[in-house]
C-alpha angles and dihedrals in degrees: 000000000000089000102038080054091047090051084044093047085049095065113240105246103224130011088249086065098040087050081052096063085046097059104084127090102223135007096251089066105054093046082054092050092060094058105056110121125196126181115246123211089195092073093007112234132066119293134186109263110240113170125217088242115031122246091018133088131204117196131172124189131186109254133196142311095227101219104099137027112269128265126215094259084050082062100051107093091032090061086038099049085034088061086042103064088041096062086042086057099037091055083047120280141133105228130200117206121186112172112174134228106224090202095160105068139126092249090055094050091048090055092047095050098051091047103040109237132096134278098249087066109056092045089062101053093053090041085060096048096039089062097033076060098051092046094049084054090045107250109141117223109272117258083253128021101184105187116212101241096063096063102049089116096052090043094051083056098049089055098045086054096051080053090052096055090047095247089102122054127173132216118193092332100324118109125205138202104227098229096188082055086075123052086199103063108122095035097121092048099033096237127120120224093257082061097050106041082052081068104043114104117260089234099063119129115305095207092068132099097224130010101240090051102128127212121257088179140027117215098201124148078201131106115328114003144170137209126250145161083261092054132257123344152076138278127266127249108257098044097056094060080052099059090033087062102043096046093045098049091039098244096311131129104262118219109227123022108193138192149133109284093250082068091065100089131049105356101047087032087049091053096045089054097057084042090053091046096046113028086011094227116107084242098243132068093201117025099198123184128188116210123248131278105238133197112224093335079304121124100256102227132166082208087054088047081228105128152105121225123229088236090055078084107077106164121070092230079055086061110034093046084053092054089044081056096051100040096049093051110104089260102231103050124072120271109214102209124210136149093258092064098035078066106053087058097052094052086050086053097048087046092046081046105051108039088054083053086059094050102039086054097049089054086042093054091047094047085232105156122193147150099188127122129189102265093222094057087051087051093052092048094051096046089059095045087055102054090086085298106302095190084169096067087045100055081051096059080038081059090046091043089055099045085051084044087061104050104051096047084059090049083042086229096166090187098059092032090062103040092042090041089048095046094047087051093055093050096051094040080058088048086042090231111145116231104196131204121151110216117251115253131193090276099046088038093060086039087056090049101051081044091060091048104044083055083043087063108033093253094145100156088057096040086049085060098049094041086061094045081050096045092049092055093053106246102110 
């Protein structure tokens, strides 16, 4: 209360910041709100997160290449930024989530091309797949998925712009970002331009400036193509995410832009280099990158043939327990994948599983109905979430919380079950881990019954029976 009076006493300074102290439901959250910390690779340690408009985030990660069905290291940061915009919305905020389509792209030429059909097709069977992925492993679609083709005119005139303030050239139908033209140019991976040029191959175009001059657009008589004032072709890469932002989030700074670490340089250095020329912000207020999925300690790569797809996974506890594994992983380190890991999650799945069916099932029984939580463990939870998302030290106080769940479904405490049982399922709605129980009905109810009396008795043949009917409909 003493800080929301403080804020108050301050004077909002406009009524959009004054609507955004009023947003939250209660007082607890938005103080929350105000102590999450993320690390930032922009300046390269954790910083407090402190949005452009209070009480909103707006977050934009880079999405997929649609030409191949999705591996698990493809799933990764979608399961990541996917978790990420859960806990934002669970201590109070409105987030806003744009994740892109690239669906002009080489590798989606060349596949159109060996199989005979257009572009636009392909794109949008992978498209399909790629999201029919991403909801099996319970990552909901993004608020906005712009996809690249539909912004070729703004970008044209994005990069005609950049030519016009002498930080684009073309050459016979290419077009360059000048990098010396910005003393800034390495700021996101550390490096200055003489570092990086010493590790540019010898056999880069010979039509640039500078060898780390990147395209802005493409001239090609080949696959999918647009005209322009410099002839016939696409966009490149970095440039598209650029005009999608800035379109989407109508020429404002985003909070949070998000990607795999591979992203880092060139292609979010590279952003980060037309955005400096043009707004003159780097774009982004936090640049955060989650570290790769290995197999085996091996780079996964379609290209390496060294990779498991997402729908090797059949069974939702697969995925789920896939998605457990991912989530719980400090978020900026490598995971190395194997069998033997994938595993031990799922055995922690099936444990995390089984134990809130029994208790959902005792409180259904009972007819006990309760939303409650202990307000320390979701303190606790909280607390962990907001030191930069340690996700390890709360699967640790989820592992505490179950034991404690246990225990008291064998003592038939309702009180704890309930509060144990409520604060495990936030945690794992925020994780987007899906904690399944089918409701007993009147069938399943005089089933149950004639469950608990057949074990009364030592009937065990017979309890055996009626513990498999129970199991198939989901309730135990």
């Amino acid at each position: 209360r003493y800080w929301y009076l403080t804020e108050w006493n301050r004077g909002p300074s406009s009524l959009y910041e004054m609507r955004g102290l009023f947003y939250f439901t209660n007082m607890e959250a938005s103080v929350t709100m105000r102590e999450i910390t993320v690390y930032n690779t922009m300046t390269r340690q954790k910083e407090v997160f402190n949005p452009v408009t209070p009480g909103e985030a707006k977050m934009y990660v880079c999405g997929v290449t649609p030409y191949n069905h999705p591996h698990i290291g493809n799933a990764r940061p979608v399961i990541f930024y996917d978790m990420l915009k859960n806990y934002l919305e669970y201590i109070g905020y409105k987030v806003n989530y744009a994740s892109n389509i690239t669906d002009v792209d080489d590798k989606i030429i060349n596949k159109a091309l060996e199989q005979g059909v257009s572009e636009e097709e392909i794109a949008k069977k992978y498209e399909d797949a790629y999201f029919k992925n991403c909801n099996d492993l319970g990552s909901k679609r993004p608020t906005f998925v712009p996809h690249a083709t539909a912004y070729i005119k703004e970008m044209l005139d994005f990069i005609g712009q950049l030519v016009n303030k002498g930080y684009a050239y073309e050459v016979n139908g290419d077009v360059y970002f000048r990098v010396n033209h910005l003393d800034s140019y390495g700021v996101l991976s550390n490096q200055v331009q003489e570092e990086l040029q010493n590790g540019v191959r010898k056999d880069v175009d010979t039509k640039k400036e500078n060898p780390l001059d990147f395209v802005l657009w493409k001239k090609t008589n080949v696959g999918i193509k647009w005209p322009s004032i410099y002839g016939p072709g696409r966009p490149g890469w970095h440039t598209e995410c650029v005009c999608m932002i800035d379109k989407i989030f109508n020429h404002k700074m985003i909070d949070i832009h998000g990607g795999g670490m591979d992203l880092k340089f060139p292609h979010h250095e590279n952003e980060i280099a037309q955005a400096k020329a043009m707004y003159g912000n780097t774009l982004a207020s936090y640049w955060m990158h989650v570290g790769r999925l290995n197999l085996k300690g091996q780079k996964m790569s379609k290209s390496l043939g060294n990779v498991i797809l997402v729908n090797d996974f059949k069974t939702q506890e697969d995925l789920m327990s896939l998605r457990l594994l991912i989530v719980t992983q400090p978020y900026r380190n490598s995971i190395s994948y194997d069998e033997e890991l994938f595993n031990q999650y799922k055995k922690e799945y099936d444990k995390f599983t089984r134990a809130y069916k029994n208790a959902m099932l005792a409180l259904d029984y009972n007819n006990y109905k309760s939303n409650e939580v202990i307000k320390e463990d979701k303190e606790a939870f909280i607390n962990y979430m907001n030191q930069d998302l340690n996700c390890q030290n709360v699967m640790s106080l989820a592992s505490s919380l179950l034991k404690e769940l246990n225990s008291a479904t064998r003592a038939g405490n309702l009180d704890v079950i309930a509060k144990k049982a409520n604060m495990i399922k936030q945690i794992m709605d925020v994780f987007g881990v899906m904690m399944p129980y089918t409701p007993l009905n009147d069938e399943t109810r005089k089933i149950y019954n004639e469950w608990v009396q057949a074990k009364s008795v030592k009937n065990f043949e017979e309890a055996d029976k009626l513990r498999a009917v129970l199991t198939e409909a989901g309730v135990i």
